[in-house]
C-alpha positions as CSV (number, residue, x, y, z in Angstrom):
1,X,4.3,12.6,12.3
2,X,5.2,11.4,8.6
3,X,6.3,7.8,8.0
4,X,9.7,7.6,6.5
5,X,10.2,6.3,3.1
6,X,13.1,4.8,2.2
7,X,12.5,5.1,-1.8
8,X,9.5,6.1,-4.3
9,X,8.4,4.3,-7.5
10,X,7.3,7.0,-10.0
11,X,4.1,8.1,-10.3
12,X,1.6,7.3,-13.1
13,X,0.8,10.2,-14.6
14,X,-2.8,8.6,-15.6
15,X,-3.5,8.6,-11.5
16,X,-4.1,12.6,-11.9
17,X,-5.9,13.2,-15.4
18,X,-9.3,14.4,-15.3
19,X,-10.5,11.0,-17.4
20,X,-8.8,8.3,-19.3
21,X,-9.6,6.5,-22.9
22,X,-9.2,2.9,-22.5
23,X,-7.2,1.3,-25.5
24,X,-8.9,-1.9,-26.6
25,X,-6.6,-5.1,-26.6
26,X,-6.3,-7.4,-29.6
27,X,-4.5,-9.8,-27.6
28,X,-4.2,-10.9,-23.9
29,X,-1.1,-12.1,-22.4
30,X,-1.5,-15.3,-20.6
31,X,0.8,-14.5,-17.3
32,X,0.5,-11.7,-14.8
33,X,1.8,-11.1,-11.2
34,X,-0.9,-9.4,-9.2
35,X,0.3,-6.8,-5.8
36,X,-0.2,-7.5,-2.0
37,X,-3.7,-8.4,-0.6
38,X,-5.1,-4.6,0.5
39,X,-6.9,-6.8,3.2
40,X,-4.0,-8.4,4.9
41,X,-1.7,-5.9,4.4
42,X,-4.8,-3.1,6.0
43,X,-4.6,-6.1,9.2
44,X,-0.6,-6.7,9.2
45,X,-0.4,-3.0,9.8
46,X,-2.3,-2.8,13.2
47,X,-0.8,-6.4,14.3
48,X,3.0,-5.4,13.5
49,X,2.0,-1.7,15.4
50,X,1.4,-3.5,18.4
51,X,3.4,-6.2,18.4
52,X,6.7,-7.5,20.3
53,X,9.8,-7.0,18.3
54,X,10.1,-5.9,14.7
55,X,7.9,-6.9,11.8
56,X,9.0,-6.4,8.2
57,X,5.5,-6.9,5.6
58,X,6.9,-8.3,1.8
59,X,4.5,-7.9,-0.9
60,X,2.7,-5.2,1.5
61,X,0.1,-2.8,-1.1
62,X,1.0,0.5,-0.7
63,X,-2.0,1.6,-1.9
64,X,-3.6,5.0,-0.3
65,X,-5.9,2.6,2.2
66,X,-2.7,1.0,3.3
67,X,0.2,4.0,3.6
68,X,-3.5,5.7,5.8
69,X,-3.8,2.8,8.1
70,X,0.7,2.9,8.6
71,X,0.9,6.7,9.0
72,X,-2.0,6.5,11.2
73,X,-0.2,3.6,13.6
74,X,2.5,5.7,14.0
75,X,0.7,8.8,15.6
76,X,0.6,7.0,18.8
77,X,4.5,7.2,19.6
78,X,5.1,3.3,20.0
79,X,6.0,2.3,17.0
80,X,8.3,3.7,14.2
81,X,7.2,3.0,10.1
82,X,8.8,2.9,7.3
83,X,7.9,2.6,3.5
84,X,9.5,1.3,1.0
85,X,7.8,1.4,-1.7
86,X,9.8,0.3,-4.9
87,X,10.3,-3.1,-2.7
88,X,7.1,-3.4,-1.4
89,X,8.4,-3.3,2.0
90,X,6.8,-2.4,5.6
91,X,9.0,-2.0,8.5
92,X,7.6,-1.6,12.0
93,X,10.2,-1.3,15.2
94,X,8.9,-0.3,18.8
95,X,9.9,2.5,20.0
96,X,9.8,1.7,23.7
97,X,7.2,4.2,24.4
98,X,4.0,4.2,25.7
99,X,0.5,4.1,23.3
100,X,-0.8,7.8,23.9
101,X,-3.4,9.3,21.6
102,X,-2.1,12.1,19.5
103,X,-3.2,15.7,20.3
104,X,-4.4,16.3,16.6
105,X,-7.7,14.2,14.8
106,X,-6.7,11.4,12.5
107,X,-8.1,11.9,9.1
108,X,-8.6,8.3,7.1
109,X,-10.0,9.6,3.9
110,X,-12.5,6.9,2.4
111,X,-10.5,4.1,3.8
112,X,-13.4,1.8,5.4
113,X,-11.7,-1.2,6.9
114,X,-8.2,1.0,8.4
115,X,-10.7,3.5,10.1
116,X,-12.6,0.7,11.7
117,X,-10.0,-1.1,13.0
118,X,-8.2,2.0,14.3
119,X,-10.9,3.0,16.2
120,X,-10.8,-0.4,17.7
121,X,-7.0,0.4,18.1
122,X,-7.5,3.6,19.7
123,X,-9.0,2.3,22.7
124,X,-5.4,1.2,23.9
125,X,-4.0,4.1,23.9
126,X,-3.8,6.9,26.6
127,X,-5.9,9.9,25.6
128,X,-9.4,10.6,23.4
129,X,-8.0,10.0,20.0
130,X,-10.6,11.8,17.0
131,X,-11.4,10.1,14.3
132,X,-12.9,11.0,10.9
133,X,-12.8,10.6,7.0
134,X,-13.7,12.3,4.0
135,X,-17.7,13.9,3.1
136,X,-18.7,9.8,2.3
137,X,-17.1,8.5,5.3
138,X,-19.0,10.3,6.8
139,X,-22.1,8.8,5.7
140,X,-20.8,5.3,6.1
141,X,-21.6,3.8,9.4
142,X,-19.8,2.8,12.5
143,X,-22.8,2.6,15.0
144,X,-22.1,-0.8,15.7
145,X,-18.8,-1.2,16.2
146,X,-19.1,1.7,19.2
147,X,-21.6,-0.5,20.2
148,X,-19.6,-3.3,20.9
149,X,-16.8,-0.8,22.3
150,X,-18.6,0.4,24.7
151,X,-19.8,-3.2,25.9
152,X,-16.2,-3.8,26.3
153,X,-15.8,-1.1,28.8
154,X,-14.5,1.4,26.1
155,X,-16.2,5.5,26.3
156,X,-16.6,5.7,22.3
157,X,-19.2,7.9,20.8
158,X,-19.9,9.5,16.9
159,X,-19.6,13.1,17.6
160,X,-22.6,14.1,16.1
161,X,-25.1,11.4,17.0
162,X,-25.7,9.9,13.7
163,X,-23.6,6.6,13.7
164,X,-21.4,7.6,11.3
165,X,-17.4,9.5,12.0
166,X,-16.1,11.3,13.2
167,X,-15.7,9.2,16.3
168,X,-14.1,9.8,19.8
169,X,-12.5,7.2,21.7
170,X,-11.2,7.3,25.1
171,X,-8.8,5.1,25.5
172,X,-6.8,2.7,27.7
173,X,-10.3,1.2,28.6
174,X,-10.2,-1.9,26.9
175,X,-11.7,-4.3,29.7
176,X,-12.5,-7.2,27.7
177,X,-16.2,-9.2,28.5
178,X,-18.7,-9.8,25.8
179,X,-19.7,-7.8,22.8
180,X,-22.9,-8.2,20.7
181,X,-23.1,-6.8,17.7
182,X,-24.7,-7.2,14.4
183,X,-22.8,-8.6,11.6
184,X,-25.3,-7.7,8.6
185,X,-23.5,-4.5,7.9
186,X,-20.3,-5.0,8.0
187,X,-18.2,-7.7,9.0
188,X,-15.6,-5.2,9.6
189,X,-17.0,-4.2,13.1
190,X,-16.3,-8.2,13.9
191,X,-12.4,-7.8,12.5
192,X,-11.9,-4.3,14.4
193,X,-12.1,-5.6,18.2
194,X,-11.0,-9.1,17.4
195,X,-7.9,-7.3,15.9
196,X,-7.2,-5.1,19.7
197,X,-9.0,-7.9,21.7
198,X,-5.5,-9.8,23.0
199,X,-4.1,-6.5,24.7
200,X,-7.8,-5.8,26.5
201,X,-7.5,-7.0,30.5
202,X,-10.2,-9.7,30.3
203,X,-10.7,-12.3,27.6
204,X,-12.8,-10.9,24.7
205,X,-15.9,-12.4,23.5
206,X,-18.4,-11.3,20.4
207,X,-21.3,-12.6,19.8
208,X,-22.8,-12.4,16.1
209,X,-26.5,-11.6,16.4
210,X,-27.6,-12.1,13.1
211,X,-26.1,-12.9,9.9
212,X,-22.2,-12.2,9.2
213,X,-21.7,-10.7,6.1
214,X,-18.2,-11.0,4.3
215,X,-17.6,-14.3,6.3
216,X,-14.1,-15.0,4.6
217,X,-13.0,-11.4,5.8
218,X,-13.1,-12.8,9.1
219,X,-11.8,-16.1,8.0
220,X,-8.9,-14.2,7.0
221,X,-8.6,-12.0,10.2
222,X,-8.3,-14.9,12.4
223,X,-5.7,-16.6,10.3
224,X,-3.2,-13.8,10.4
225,X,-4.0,-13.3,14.1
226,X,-3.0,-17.4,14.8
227,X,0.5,-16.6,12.1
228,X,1.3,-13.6,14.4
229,X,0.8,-15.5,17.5
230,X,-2.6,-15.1,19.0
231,X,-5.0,-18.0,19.4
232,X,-8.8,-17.7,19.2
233,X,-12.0,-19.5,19.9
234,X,-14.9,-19.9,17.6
235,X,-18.0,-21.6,17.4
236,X,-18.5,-20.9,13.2
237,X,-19.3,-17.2,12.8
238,X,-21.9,-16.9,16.0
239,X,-19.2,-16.6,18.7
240,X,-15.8,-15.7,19.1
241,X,-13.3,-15.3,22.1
242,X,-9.5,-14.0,22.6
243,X,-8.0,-14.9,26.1
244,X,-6.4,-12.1,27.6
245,X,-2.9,-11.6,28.0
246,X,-1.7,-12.9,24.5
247,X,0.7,-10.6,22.8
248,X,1.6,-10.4,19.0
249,X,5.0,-11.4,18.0
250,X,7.3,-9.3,15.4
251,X,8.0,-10.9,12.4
252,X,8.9,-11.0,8.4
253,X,5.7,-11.8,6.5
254,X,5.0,-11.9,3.3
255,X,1.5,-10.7,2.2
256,X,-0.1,-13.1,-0.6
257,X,-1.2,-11.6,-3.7
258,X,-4.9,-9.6,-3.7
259,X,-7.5,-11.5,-4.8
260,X,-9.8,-9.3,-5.4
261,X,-7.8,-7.2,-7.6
262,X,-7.2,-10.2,-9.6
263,X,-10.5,-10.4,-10.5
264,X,-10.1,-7.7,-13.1
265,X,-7.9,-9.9,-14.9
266,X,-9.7,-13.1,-14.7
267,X,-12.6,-11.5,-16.2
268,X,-10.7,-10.2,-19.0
269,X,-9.6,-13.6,-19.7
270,X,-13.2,-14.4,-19.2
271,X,-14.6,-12.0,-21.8
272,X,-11.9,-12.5,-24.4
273,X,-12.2,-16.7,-24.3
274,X,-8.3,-16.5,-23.3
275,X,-6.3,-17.7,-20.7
276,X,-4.6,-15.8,-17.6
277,X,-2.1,-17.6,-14.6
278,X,-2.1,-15.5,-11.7
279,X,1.1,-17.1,-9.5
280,X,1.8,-16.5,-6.1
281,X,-2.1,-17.0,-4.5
282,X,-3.2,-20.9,-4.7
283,X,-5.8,-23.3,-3.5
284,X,-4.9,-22.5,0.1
285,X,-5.8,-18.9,0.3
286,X,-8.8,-18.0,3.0
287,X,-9.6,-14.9,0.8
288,X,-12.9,-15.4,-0.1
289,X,-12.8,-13.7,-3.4
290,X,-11.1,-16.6,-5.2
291,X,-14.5,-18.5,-5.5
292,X,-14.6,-15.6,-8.3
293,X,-13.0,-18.4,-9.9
294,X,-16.1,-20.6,-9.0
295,X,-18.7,-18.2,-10.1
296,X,-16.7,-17.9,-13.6
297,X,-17.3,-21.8,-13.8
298,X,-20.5,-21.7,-13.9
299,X,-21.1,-18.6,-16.4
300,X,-19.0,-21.3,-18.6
301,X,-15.1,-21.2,-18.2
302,X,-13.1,-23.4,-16.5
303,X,-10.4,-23.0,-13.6
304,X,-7.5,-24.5,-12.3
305,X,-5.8,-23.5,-8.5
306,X,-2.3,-25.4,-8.2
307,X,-0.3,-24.9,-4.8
308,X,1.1,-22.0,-5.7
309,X,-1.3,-20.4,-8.7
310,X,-4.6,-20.0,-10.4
311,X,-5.4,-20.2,-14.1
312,X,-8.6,-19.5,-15.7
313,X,-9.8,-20.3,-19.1
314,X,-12.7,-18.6,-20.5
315,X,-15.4,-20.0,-22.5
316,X,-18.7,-19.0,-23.9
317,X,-20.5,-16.9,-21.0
318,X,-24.2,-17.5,-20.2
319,X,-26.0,-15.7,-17.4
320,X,-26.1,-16.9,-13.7
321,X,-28.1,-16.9,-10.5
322,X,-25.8,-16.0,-8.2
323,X,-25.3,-14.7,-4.1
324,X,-22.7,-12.6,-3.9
325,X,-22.8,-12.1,0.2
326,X,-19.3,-13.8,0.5
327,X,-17.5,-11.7,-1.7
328,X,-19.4,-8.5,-2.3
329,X,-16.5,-6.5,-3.9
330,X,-16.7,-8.8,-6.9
331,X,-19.9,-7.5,-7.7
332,X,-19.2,-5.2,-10.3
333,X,-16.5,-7.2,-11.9
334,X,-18.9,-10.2,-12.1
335,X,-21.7,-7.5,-13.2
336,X,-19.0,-6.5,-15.8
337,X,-18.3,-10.1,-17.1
338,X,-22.1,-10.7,-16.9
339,X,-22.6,-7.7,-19.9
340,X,-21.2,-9.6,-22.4
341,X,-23.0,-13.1,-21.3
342,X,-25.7,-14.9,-22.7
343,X,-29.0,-14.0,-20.8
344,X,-29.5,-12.8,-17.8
345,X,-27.2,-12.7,-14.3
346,X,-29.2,-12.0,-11.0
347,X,-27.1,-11.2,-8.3
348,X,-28.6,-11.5,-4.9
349,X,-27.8,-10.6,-1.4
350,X,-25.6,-7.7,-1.8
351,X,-27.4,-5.1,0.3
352,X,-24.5,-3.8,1.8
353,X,-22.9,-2.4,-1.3
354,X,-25.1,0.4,-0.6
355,X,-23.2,1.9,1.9
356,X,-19.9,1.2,-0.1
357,X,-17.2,4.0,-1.3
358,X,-20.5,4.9,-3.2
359,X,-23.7,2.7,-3.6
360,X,-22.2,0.4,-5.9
361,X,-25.5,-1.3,-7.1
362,X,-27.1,2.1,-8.0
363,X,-24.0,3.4,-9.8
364,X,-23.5,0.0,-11.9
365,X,-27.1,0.2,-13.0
366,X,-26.7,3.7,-14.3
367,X,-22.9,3.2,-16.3
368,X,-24.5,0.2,-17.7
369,X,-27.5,2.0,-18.9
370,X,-24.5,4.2,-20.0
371,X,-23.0,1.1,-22.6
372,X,-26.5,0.2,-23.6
373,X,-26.2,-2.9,-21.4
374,X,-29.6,-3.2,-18.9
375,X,-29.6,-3.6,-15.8
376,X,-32.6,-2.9,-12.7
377,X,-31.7,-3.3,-8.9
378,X,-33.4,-3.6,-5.8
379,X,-32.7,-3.5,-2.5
380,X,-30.2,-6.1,-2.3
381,X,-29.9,-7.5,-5.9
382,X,-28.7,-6.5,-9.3
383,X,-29.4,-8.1,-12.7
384,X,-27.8,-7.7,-15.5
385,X,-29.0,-8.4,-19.2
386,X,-26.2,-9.1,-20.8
387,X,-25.6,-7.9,-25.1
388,X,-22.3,-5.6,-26.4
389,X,-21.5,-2.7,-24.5
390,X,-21.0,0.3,-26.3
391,X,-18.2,2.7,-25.8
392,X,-19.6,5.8,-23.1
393,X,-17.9,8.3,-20.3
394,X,-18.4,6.5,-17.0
395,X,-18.9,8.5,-14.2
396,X,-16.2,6.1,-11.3
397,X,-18.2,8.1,-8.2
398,X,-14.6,7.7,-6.4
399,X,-14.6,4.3,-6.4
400,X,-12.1,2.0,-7.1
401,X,-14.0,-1.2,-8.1
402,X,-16.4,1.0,-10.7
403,X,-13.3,2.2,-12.3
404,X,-11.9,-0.8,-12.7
405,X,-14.6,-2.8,-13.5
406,X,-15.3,-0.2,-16.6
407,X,-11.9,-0.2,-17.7
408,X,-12.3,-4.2,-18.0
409,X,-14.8,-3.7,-20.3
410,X,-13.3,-1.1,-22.1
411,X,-10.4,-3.5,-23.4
412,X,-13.4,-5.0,-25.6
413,X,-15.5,-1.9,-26.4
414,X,-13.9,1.1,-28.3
415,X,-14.3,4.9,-26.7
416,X,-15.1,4.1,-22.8
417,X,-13.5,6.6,-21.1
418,X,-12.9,6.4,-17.3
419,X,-13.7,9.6,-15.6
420,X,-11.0,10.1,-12.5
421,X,-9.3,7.6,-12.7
422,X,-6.9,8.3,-10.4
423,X,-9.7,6.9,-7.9
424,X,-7.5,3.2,-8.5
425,X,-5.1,4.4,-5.8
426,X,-7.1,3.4,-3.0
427,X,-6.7,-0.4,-4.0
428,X,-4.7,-0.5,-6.6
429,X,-2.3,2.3,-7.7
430,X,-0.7,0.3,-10.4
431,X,-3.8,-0.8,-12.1
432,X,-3.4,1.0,-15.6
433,X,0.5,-0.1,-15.6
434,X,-1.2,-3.5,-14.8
435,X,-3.3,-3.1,-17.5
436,X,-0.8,-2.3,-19.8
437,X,0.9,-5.2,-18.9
438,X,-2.2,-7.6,-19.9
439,X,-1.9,-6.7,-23.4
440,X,0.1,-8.9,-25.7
């Protein structure tokens, strides 16, 4: 079953050339308007699929993640989507029908947090749905969040034994009762029941029984939960509960700009000594990743978030000591911004990273060693020696957040190419136009 789309912006020809030259800027502008939050767009998705009456998401990402997670929705015959994607528009209408499983397995591609949360989903609908993802999908793992599944009364399994997808979920067997499950991994696990907990029969509690990772995610999960109608219980990020019965309601909501894609642009501003003003995301934003704006403070610029916007100014960069738990896809930005700061920047805490769209520690190690710039990792940390990156091919490994991170750099250093770097699409299919933009 397709989801309709009521129009199509044009392509980027750059999103399908083998690798891309970066063109180095002799001048930033000081304004740019940033797209819809891939991480509350990913969760209005699965909320407006299951809620009462119509949802429209403004400002939604239609990013590959994204238009996954709403064609995915629609397999199960309750709700109709459309795309619009020249107005950044989501529409969601109930069909009537009931949830059943589709005959056919879902394929999410790469797309960590929608695959999670849909197998979550699945368990409401009628039917074994089948899961899976592409060859490092695969790899990723999952083991937990069955785990907690199958607490709740839900048959879920990973077909071949490993704790990775494919996954099979038989559904209409959300009971509801208590879940404990680690949240060192992935906080995702946390954000995928919590996300299907209102429609089990019995409240739903989780208990955290280690360290969360990624707290904000969560932060962020249960406020668009509360703006869609369902209240929850919390005792910090130990315990949670959803009392049964609570039903989502339709709605228009506007998704805030993506903070972690506006990272890029802060540390261009960052690198350069300039100014950026990113409007639209402000002071009151759970996203976690705008204590970027923190950690840029203390390599030696300063920041400013207004009601309604955030404006950076850079300054002379010196190396930090800095954990990077709370927002771990701002590693290789910050590990970026670190190459061209005084000293040394020691990131800590970032273990999961390994088990990323690649392992993002060992693959910004080796593209720095790439730009001269060195760099040694361990389990859980990166450091970065920062100098003046030279112009190299990077190797993006599929990821997103390399790519970008490289082509951040490369607006100061002549020659970096970016191999694939279509790879942008998954978070950010507008980033070269984006980048374009940046340039005064």
């Amino acid at each position: 079953m397709a989801v309709a789309t009521d129009s199509a912006t044009e392509i980027d020809p750059r999103l399908v050339l083998q690798a891309l030259e970066i063109t180095p800027a002799t001048a930033l502008r000081e304004e740019i308007s940033i797209p819809g939050s891939k991480s509350y767009t990913n969760r209005a998705v699965f909320i407006a699929a299951l809620a009462d009456g119509d949802t429209e998401l403004e400002h939604a990402l239609m990013s590959e993640d994204t238009q996954l997670a709403a064609g995915a929705v629609q397999r199960y015959g309750q709700v109709e989507v459309s795309l619009d994607p020249a107005g950044e528009r989501m529409a969601f209408h109930p069909t009537g029908a009931s949830m059943v499983a589709p005959a056919d397995e879902i394929v999410m591609g790469n797309a960590g947090t929608p695959i999670r949360i849909l197998t979550a989903y699945a368990s409401l609908g009628r039917g074994t749905s089948r899961i899976t993802g592409n060859s490092r999908m695969q790899e990723r793992p999952i083991q937990d969040l069955i785990d907690g599944l199958q607490q709740l009364g839900v048959p879920a399994r990973t077909v071949r034994g490993n704790g990775c997808p494919p996954v099979e979920v038989i559904g209409a067997r959300l009971k509801g009762g208590t879940a404990r499950i680690r949240g060192s991994v992935s906080s995702q696990f946390t954000t995928a029941i919590l996300l299907s907990a209102p429609y089990a029969e019995d409240a739903v509690e989780i208990e955290i029984t280690d360290d969360l990772t990624s707290k904000p995610y969560v932060d962020m999960t249960l406020q668009i939960m509360r703006e869609f109608g369902v209240q929850t219980e919390r005792e910090g990020y130990r315990r949670f509960r959803v009392g049964a019965g609570q039903r989502y309601r339709g709605q228009p909501y506007r998704i805030e700009p993506d903070a972690s894609n506006m990272s890029y642009f802060l540390a261009a501003a960052a690198i350069s000594g300039g100014r950026i003003r990113v409007p639209g995301i402000g002071r009151r934003s759970v996203q976690g990743d705008l204590r970027f704006l923190q950690v840029l403070e203390q390599m030696g610029c300063s920041s400013r978030a207004e009601e309604d916007s955030v404006e950076l100014l850079g300054g002379r960069l010196r190396g930090i000591d800095v954990d990077m738990n709370w927002m771990p896809d701002l590693v290789p930005t910050l590990a970026a911004v670190a190459a061209f700061a005084d000293g040394r920047t020691r990131i800590t805490n970032i273990g999961n990273l390994r088990i990323k769209e690649c392992d993002r520690i060992a693959a910004m190690e080796a593209e720095l060693a790439k730009v001269g710039v060195r760099a040694e990792s361990t389990k859980d940390t990166l450091t970065v020696h920062g100098g003046k990156p030279l112009g190299a091919q990077i190797e993006t490994y599929n990821d997103h957040r390399i790519a970008m991170s490289f082509a951040i750099i490369g607006l100061f250093t002549p020659h970096m190419v970016i191999r694939n770097p279509g790879c942008v699409s998954k978070s950010c299919p507008t980033f070269w136009q984006l980048l374009d933009g940046l340039r005064s």
